[in-house]
N, C-alpha and C positions, 0 to 999 in steps of 0.2 A: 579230528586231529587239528591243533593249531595251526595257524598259519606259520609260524617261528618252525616246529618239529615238520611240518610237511613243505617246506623248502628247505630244509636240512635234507631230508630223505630226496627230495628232488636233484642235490647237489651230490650226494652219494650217488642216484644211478647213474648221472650225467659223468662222475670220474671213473666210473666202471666201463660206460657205453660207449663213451667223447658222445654220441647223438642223441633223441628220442624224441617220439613225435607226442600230438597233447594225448591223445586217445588212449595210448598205454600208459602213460602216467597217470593220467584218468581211472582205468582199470584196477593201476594200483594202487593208488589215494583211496580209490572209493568217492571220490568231489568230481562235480562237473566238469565241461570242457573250458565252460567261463573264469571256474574259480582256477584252472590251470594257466591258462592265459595269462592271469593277471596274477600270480605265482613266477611266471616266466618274464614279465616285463619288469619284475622288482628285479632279480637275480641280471638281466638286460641291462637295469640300472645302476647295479652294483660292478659290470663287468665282466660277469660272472659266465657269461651264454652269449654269444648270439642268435637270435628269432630267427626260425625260416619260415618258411609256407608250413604251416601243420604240425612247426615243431622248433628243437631247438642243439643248436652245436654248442660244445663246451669253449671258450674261447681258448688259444694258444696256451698264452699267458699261466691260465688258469689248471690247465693240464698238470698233472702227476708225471714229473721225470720219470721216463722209459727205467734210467738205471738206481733209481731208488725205490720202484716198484717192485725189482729186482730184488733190490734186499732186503726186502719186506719193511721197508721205514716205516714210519708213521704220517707222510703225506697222505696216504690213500686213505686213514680217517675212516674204516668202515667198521660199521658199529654192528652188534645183533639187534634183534626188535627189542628183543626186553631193554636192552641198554637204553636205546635210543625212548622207548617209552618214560621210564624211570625218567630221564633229561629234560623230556617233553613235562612234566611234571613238576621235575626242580627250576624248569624255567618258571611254568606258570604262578610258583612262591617266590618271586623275586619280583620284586617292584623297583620303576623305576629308578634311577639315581639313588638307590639302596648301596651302603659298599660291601660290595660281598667279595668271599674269599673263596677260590677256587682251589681245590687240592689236586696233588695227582694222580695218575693214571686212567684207566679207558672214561670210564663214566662220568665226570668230571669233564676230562674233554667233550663226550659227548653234549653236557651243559652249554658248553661255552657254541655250538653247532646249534638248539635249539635258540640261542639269544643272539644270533646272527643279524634281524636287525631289531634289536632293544636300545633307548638308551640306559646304559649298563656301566657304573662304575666295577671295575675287576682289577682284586689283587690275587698274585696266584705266581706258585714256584712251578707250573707243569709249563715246560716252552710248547706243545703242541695247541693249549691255546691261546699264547701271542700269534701264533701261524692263523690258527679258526678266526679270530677275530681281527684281525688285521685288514679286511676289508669293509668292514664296519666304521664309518667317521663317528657315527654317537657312542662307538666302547672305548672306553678312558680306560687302559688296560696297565695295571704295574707291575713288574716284574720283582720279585722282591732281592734278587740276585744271589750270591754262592754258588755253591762247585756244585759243578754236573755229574748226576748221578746218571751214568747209562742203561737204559731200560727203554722197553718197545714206546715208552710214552715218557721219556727223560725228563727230569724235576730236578731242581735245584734246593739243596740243603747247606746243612755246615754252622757257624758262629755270623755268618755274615747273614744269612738266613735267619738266625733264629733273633739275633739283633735288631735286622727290620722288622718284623713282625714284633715282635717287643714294643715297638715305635708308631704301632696303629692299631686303630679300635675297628671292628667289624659287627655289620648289621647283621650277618649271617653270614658262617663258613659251612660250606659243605664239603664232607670227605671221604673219599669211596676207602671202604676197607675189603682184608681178603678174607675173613669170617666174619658169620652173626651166628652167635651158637646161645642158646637157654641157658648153657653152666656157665662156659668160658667168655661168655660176651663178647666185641668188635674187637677182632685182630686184625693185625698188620702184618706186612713179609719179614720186618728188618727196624731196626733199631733209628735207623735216618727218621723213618715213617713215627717212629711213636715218637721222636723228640719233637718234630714240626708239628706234631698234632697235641701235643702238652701245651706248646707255647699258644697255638691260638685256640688251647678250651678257656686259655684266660686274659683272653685278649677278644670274646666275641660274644654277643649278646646270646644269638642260638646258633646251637652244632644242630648239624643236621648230616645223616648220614646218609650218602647213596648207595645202594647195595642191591641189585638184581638180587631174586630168590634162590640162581643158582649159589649163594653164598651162605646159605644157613644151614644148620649144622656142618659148619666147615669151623677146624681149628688153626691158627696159622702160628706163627712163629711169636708174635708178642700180642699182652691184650692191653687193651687201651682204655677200658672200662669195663663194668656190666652193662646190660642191656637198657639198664633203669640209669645209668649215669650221664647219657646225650639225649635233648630235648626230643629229638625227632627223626624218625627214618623215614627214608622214600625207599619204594621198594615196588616189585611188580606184582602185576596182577595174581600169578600163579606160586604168591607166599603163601609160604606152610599152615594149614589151618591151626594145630597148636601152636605156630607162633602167632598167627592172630592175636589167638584167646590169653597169650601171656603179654600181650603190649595192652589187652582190652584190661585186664585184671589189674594191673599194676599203671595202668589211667598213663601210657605211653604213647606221645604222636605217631600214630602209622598211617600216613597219607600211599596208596596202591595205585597204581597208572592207570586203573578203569575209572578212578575217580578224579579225571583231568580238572573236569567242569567246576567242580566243588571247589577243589585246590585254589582256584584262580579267584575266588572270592573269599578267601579263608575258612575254607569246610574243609572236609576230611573227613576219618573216622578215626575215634580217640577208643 
């Protein structure tokens, strides 16, 4: 696991637990006691924890309000594994001082948790990663503004929205959708979603889709392409073996989160 995805996951137990000592985060990672330590001194340095004897407290500050835990907001930020894999992933394809474009909802945000500390230019309508990356000095993060769309992971659309984006060019946008399906191709919930995602298929060198495996053969409400019309999908380990063979056939990027290592130096499997 990277260093980026495994103090993300560090940062998730520590807002569930407020404590945890190294040894069980140890158990968890699967990494030494050394490499947790020094896991725990970055996040120390970021303000993130304070260090005790054997372990570590989540700082005040940095706590999840009791009464927005309550209503299920989206402070608490907690992702599944597959999510968080896929992230782990999408981070590893993003270089440096690249300007990428984040989209919204869960997987996306989970992105912006893997590049916690990258330096990372980011433009992006989802407010939950101004929140993630706001204790980050090297994320140059923009908002591109418009009206709030309410949803467990709130994004911002509209003429004001699609204006700005109009007005920048991007290294790479990635965009979680809510189907990948063989016939119907990448769908979306709602019509907001397919306008923001028209304007930056032409305004961005490559789309790249995030999509956990829970999302294939799934149809949603609009589709935004075939399967063959965005450069490239991230997606998890446990995708459909016929959707393999239809990304391998038709020569489509499918980068899977068992293939971290690859990813990170421009490999994959095509």
């Amino acid at each position: 696991m990277f260093k980026a995805a495994r103090i993300s996951k560090i940062k998730e137990i520590l807002a569930n637990r407020n404590q945890v000592d190294v040894q069980t985060l140890s158990n968890i990672l699967g990494v030494s006691n050394v490499t947790i330590r020094s896991d725990l001194e970055k996040l120390e340095q970021e303000g993130f924890i304070y260090r005790t004897h054997g372990g570590a407290t989540l700082r005040e500050a940095a706590s999840v309000p009791a009464e927005a835990a309550a209503e299920g907001s989206i402070i608490p930020y907690v992702f599944s594994d597959d999510v968080l894999h896929v992230a782990g992933l999408a981070s590893a394809y993003i270089k440096d001082n690249e300007w990428i474009f984040l989209g919204g909802g869960k997987t996306c945000a989970a992105i912006a948790k893997a590049l916690i500390d990258r330096r990372v230019q980011i433009v992006t309508n989802n407010l939950a990663i101004s929140y993630i990356l706001a204790p980050n000095p090297n994320a140059n993060v923009i908002m591109i503004g418009g009206k709030v769309n309410p949803d467990t992971y709130p994004y911002l659309s509209g003429d004001l929205a699609i204006n700005n984006i109009n007005g920048m060019y991007f290294d790479k946008t990635f965009f979680g959708v809510s189907g990948v399906d063989i016939n119907y191709g990448y769908s979306v919930s709602n019509a907001v979603e397919y306008n923001i995602f028209r304007s930056l298929r032409e305004r961005s060198k490559e789309i790249i889709i995030v999509a956990d495996a829970s999302k294939c053969g799934i149809v949603s409400f609009m589709s935004i392409g075939s399967l063959n019309s965005v450069n490239t999908l991230i997606s998890s380990e446990n995708f459909p073996e016929n959707y393999k063979a239809y990304y391998y056939d038709n020569n489509i990027k499918l980068f899977l989160s068992y293939d971290i290592a690859s990813a990170s130096v421009g490999g994959g499997n095509y």
